[in-house]
C-alpha positions in Angstrom: 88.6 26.3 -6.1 86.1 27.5 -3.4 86.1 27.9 0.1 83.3 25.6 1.4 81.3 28.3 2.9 81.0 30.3 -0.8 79.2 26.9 -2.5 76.4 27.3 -4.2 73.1 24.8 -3.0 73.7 22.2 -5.9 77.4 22.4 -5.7 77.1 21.6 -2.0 74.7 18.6 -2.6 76.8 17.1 -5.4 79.9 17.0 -2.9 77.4 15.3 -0.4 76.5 12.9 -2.8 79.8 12.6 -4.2 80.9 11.4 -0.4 77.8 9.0 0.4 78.5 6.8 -2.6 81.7 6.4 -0.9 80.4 5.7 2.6 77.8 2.7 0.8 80.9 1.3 -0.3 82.0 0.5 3.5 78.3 0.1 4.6 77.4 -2.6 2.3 81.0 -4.6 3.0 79.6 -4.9 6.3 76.2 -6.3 5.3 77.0 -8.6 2.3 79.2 -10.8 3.5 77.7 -12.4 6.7 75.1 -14.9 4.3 77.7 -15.9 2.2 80.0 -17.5 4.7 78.9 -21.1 4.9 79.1 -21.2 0.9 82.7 -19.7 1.4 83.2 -22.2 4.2 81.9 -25.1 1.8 84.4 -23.9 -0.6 88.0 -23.1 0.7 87.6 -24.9 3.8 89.1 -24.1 7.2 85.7 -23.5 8.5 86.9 -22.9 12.1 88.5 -20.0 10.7 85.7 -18.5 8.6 84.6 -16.0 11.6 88.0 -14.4 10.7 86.7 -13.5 7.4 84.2 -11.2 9.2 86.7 -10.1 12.1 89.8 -9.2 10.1 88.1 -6.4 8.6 87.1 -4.7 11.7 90.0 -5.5 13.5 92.1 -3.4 10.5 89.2 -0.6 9.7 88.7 0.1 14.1 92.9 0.4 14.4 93.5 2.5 11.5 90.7 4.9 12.0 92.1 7.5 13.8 95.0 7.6 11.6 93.2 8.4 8.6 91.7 11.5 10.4 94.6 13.0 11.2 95.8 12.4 7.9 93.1 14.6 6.4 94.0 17.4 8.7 97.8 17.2 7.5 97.3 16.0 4.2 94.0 16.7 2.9 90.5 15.3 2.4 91.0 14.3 -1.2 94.3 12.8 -1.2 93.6 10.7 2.1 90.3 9.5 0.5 91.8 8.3 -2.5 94.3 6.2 -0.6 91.6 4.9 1.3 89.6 4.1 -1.9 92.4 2.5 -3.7 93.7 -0.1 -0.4 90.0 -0.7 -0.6 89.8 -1.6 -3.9 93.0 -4.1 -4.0 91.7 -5.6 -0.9 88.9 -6.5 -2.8 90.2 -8.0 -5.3 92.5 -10.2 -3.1 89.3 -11.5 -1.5 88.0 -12.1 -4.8 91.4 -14.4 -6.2 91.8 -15.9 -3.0 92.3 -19.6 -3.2 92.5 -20.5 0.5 90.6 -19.7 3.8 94.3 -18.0 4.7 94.7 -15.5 2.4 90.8 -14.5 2.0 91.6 -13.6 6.3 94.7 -11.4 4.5 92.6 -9.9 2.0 89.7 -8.9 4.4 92.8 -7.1 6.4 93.9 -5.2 3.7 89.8 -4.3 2.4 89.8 -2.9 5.8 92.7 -0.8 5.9 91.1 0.9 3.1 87.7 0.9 4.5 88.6 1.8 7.5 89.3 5.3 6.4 85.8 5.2 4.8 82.8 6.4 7.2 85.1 8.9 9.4 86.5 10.5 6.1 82.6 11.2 4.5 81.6 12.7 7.5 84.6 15.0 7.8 83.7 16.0 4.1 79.9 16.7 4.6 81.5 18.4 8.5 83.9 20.9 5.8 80.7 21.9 3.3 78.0 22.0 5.1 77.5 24.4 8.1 76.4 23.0 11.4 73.1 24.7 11.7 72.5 22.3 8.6 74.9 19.3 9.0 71.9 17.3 11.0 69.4 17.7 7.7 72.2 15.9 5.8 72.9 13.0 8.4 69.0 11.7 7.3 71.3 11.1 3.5 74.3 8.6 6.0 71.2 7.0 7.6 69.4 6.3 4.5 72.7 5.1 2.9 73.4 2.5 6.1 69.8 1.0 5.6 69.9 0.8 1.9 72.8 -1.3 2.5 71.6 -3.2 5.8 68.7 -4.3 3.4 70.5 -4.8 0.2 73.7 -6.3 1.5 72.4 -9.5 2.7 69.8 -9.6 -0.1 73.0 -9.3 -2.7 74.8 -11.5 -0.9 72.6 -14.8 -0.8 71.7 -14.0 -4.1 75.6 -14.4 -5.2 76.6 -17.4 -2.9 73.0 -19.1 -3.7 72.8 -19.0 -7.0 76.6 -16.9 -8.7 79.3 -17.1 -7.3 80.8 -16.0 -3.8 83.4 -14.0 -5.2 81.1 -11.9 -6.5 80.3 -10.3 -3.1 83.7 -8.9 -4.0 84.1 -8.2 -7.4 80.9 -5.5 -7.1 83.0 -3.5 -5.1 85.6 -2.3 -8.3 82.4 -1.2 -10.0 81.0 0.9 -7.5 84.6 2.2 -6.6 84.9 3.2 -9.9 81.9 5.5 -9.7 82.3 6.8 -6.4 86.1 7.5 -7.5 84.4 9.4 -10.5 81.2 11.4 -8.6 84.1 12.2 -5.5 87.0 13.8 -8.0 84.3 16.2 -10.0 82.5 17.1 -6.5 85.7 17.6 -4.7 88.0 19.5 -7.0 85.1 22.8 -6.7 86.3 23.2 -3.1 90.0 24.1 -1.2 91.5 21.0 0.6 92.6 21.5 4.2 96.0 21.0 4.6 99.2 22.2 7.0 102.5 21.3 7.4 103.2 19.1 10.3 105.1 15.8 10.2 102.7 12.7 11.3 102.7 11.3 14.7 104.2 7.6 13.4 104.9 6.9 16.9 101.4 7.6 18.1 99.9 6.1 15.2 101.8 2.6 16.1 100.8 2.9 19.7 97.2 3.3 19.0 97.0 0.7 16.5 99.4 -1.9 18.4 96.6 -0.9 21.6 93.4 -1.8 19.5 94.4 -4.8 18.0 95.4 -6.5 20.7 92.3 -5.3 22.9 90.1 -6.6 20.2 92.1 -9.9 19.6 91.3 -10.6 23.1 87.5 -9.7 22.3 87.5 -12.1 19.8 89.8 -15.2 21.1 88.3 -14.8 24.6 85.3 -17.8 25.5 86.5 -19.4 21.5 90.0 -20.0 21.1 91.2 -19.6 24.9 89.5 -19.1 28.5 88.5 -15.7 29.7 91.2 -16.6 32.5 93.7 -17.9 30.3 97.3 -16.3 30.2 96.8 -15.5 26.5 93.7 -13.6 27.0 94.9 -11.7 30.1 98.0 -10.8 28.4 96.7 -9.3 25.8 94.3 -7.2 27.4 97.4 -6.2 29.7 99.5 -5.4 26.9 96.4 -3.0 25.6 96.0 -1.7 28.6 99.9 -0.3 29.0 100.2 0.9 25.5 97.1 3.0 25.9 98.8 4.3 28.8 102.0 4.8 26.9 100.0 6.7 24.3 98.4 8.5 26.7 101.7 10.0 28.4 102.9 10.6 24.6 100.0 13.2 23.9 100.9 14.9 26.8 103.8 15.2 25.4 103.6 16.1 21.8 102.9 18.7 19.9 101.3 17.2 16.9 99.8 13.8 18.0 97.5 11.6 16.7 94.9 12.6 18.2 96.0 16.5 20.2 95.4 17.3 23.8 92.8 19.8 23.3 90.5 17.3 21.1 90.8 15.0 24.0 89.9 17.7 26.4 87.0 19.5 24.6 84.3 18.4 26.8 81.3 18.1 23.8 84.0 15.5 22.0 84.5 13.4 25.3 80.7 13.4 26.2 79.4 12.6 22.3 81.6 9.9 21.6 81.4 8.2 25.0 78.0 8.1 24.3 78.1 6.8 21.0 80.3 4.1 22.6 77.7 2.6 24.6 74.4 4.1 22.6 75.4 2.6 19.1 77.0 -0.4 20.7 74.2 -1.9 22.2 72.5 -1.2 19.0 74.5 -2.7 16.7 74.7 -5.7 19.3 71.1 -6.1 19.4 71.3 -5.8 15.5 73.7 -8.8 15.1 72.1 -11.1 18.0 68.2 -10.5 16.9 68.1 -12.3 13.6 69.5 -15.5 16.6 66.2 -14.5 18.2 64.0 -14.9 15.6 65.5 -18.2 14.4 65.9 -20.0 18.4 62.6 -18.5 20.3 60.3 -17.8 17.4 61.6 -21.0 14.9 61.4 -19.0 12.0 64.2 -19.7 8.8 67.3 -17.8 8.5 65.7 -15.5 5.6 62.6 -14.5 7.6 64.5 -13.9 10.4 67.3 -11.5 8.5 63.5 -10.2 7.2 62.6 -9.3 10.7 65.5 -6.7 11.3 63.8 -4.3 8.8 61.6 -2.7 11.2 64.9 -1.5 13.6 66.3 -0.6 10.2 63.4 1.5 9.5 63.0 2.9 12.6 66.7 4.6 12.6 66.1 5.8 9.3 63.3 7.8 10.9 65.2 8.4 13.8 68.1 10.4 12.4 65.5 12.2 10.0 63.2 13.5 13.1 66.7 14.6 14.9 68.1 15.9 11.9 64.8 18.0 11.1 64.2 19.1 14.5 68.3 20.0 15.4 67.9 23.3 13.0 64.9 24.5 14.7 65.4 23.9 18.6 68.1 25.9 20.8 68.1 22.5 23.0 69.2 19.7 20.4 70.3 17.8 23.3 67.1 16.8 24.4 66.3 15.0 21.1 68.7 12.8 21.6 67.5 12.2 25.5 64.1 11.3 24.6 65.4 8.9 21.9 67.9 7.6 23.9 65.3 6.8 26.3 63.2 5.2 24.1 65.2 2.9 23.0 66.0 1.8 26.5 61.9 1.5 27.4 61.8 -0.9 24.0 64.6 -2.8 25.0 63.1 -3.5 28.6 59.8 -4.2 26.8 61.9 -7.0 25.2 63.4 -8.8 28.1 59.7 -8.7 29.8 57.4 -9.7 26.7 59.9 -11.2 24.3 58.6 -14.3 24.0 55.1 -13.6 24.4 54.6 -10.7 21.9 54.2 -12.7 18.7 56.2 -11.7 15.2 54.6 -8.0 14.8 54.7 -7.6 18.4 58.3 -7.8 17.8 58.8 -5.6 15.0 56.8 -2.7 16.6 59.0 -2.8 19.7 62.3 -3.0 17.1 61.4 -0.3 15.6 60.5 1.9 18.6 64.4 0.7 19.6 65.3 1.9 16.1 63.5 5.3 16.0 65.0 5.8 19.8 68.7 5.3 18.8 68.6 7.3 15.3 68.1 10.0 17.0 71.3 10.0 18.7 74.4 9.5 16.3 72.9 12.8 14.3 72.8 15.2 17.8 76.8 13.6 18.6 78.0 13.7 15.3 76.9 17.3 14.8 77.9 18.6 18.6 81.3 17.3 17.5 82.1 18.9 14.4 80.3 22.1 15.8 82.7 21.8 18.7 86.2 22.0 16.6 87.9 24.2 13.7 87.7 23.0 10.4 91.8 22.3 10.3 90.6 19.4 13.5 88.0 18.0 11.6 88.9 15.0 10.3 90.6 14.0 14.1 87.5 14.8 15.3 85.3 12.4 13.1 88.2 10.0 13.4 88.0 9.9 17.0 84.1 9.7 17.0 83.7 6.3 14.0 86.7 5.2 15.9 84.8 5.1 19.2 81.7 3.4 17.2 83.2 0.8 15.8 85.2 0.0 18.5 81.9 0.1 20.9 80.3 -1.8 18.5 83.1 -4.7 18.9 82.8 -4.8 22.8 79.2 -5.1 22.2 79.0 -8.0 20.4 81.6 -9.9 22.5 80.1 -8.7 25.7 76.7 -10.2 24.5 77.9 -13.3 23.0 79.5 -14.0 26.2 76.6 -13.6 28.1 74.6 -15.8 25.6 77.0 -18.6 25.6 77.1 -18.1 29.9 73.3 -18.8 29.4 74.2 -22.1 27.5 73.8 -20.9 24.1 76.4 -21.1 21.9 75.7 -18.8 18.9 75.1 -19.0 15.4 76.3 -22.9 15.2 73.4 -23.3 18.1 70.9 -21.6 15.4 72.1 -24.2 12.7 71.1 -27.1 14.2 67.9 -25.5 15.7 67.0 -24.1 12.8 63.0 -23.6 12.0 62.5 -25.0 15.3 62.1 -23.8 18.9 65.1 -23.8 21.1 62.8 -23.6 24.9 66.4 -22.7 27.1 67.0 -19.8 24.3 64.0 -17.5 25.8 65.9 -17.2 29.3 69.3 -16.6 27.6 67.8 -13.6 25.6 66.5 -12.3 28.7 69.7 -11.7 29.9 71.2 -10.9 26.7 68.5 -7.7 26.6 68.8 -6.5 30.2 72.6 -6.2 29.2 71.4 -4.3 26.5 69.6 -1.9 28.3 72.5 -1.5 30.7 74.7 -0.2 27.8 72.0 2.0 27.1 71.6 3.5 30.5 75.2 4.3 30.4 74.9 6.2 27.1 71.6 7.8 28.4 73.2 9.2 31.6 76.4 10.4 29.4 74.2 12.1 26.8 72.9 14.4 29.7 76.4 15.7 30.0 76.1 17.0 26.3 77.0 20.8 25.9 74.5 22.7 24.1 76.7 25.1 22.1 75.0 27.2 19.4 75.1 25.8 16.0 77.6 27.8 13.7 76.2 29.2 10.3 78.4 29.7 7.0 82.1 31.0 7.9 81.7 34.8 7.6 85.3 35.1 5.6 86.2 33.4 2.9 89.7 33.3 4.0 91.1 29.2 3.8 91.8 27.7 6.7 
């Protein structure tokens, strides 16, 4: 076995690839689900509880996160990864053989105890083989794999509930599994695993975990199940709160934490994944609440208005391959991401002014200026990052930094749906019964809904200035291991 930096070209790209196929299997669980709810709906029942089958997974995947990094510091990449792969896998099939709304909610946990591990893992494998002067040329391959499944995934799933079999959105992920198992064990055996002896921060691990579930239950049950106001809500939102401050006190005070002091305190980690926080949050908010758009303002049909995300999709896509081109050549990669960031923000405002009056196209050409804006950014933070830490750190580091975006993400869409439903629209039962038709209240509401938006963005704009530019390492100069 090699160390990383003695990899030949193809050997490097073949690990890559190797890791992406593994990284579509988490991106298109996200996607293909979603248009295949009312047929599951239709056929266990329980409908009140079918949002469940979408928010059990990322309740499990944002809590375990962080544990999965540090588990590929301690451990190793390949070990970790197949663990990961293998809880993904039985998940699956539990989803799959599930007879009852109940136990699908159970099987989506355990898919995303597995999948969780997923996105932070891949980048910490593409962070271990590929230097950072060149790590932003590969993070065009993750955006290319996140809108091959943003396109595909809904496509695949309508296709299965329509006219297969719902279960099906499941069973296609043992196939795939079974390949990326296959390309990831040739690609990864070539190179040294990173591993040291340290016991695992259990402790930590069950703080962190115990934090983010209840601060996303809250997320979830607050405005639907139980008031904003309600004990329930407040409680668990105060029980968050103190054992974040209990894990808090905890690193301070141990030696191997989940997550150690000094990644905590290295100041291009706090600035890049703040800024993801709030940068890819509002994206992936505006993501989820646009296709609502499209069906209550414009009338349009839940298939063309799915069609009409393809131009923010696109747009990213270009995004992270302009930042990814232009981060080997330019001393001042931080500015990249500034200019997108405030691009993105411009669109956005362009939304909540002309919206309503800009027509289909009009629409898609703004999307995809908010597209090509925020694809610049997760490329320049993701890169800082692992340029900022050792290789034994990595996989905290990328923990830490998917950790933040899917949690960010989360806030996002709960944040915005609450300020929808303040503005008297309800959600995606509201688009049901409006469907193909215009909704005239639903253009105000939207207003809102983008100005908040642009808020997140201004946030993420203002933290993205912080960003320290530190030169971008080459190949390691030894070939010592780790």
């Amino acid at each position: 076995m090699q160390h990383p930096s003695l990899l030949a070209e193809s050997e490097r790209l073949a690990v890559v690839v190797g890791a992406l196929m593994v990284m579509f299997l988490a991106a298109l669980d996200q996607t293909i689900v979603s248009p295949a709810l009312p047929t599951i709906g239709g056929a266990l029942g329980d409908v009140d509880w079918l949002s469940w089958v979408v928010s059990a997974y990322f309740l499990t995947a944002t809590a375990v996160t962080p544990l999965y990094g540090k588990l590929a510091d301690l451990i190793g990449r390949r070990p970790t990864l197949y663990g990961a792969v293998a809880i993904f896998v039985v998940g699956s099939a539990a989803c799959a053989l599930a007879p009852s709304m109940p136990l699908l909610i159970l099987g989506r946990a355990l898919q995303g105890l597995g999948g969780g591990g997923l996105v932070g893992l891949v980048q910490t494998i593409i962070g271990d083989v590929v230097p950072p002067q060149q790590r932003a040329r590969y993070m065009i391959h993750i955006s290319t794999v996140w809108a091959v499944a943003s396109i595909g995934g809904p496509l695949l799933g309508g296709l299965f509930a329509e006219h297969l079999h719902w279960s099906l959105i499941f069973w296609i992920n043992l196939p795939l599994s079974a390949v990326a198992f296959v390309m990831i064990r040739r690609s990864l055996s070539r190179i040294a695993d990173v591993t040291r002896p340290a016991r695992l921060d259990l402790l930590g691990s069950g703080q962190v975990i115990g934090a983010t579930v209840s601060f996303m239950l809250a997320l979830t049950w607050g405005g639907n199940r139980f008031a904003w106001g309600s004990v329930e809500i407040l409680g668990l939102f105060a029980l968050a709160g103190a054992l974040a401050l209990v894990f808090a006190r905890h690193v301070s005070r141990t030696e191997e934490a989940l997550v150690p002091l000094d990644i905590l305190k290295n100041r291009v980690i706090s600035v890049a994944v703040s800024a993801i926080f709030f940068s890819m949050g509002a994206y992936v908010g505006l993501s989820v609440y646009m296709p609502l758009w499209f069906e209550l303002v414009a009338g349009l049909q839940p298939a063309a208005a799915g069609f009409g995300l393809l131009a923010l999709t696109l747009g990213t896509v270009a995004g992270a391959s302009l930042a990814g081109r232009g981060m080997a050549h330019v001393v001042h990669y931080r500015r990249i991401a500034l200019a997108g960031s405030a691009t993105a923000m411009i669109a956005t405002a362009a939304l909540a002014v002309f919206a309503d009056r800009l027509g289909f196209w009009g629409i898609e050409a703004v999307l995809g200026f908010v597209g090509l804006g925020t694809g610049t950014i997760f490329p320049i933070c993701t890169v800082a990052s692992q340029n900022a830490v050792e290789r034994r750190d990595l996989g905290v580091a990328m923990g830490v930094l998917a950790f933040m975006r899917s949690l960010g993400s989360v806030v996002a869409v709960s944040v915005l749906g609450a300020v929808l439903a303040s503005a008297g629209v309800s959600g995606v039962g509201e688009a049901a019964i409006h469907a193909g038709r215009v909704d005239p209240t639903a253009a105000a509401a939207f207003r809102w809904l983008f100005l908040a938006v642009v808020c997140g963005q201004m946030v993420g704009f203002a933290l993205l200035t912080r960003l320290e530019e530190r030169p971008l390492r080459g190949h390691a100069p030894s070939p010592a291991l780790d």
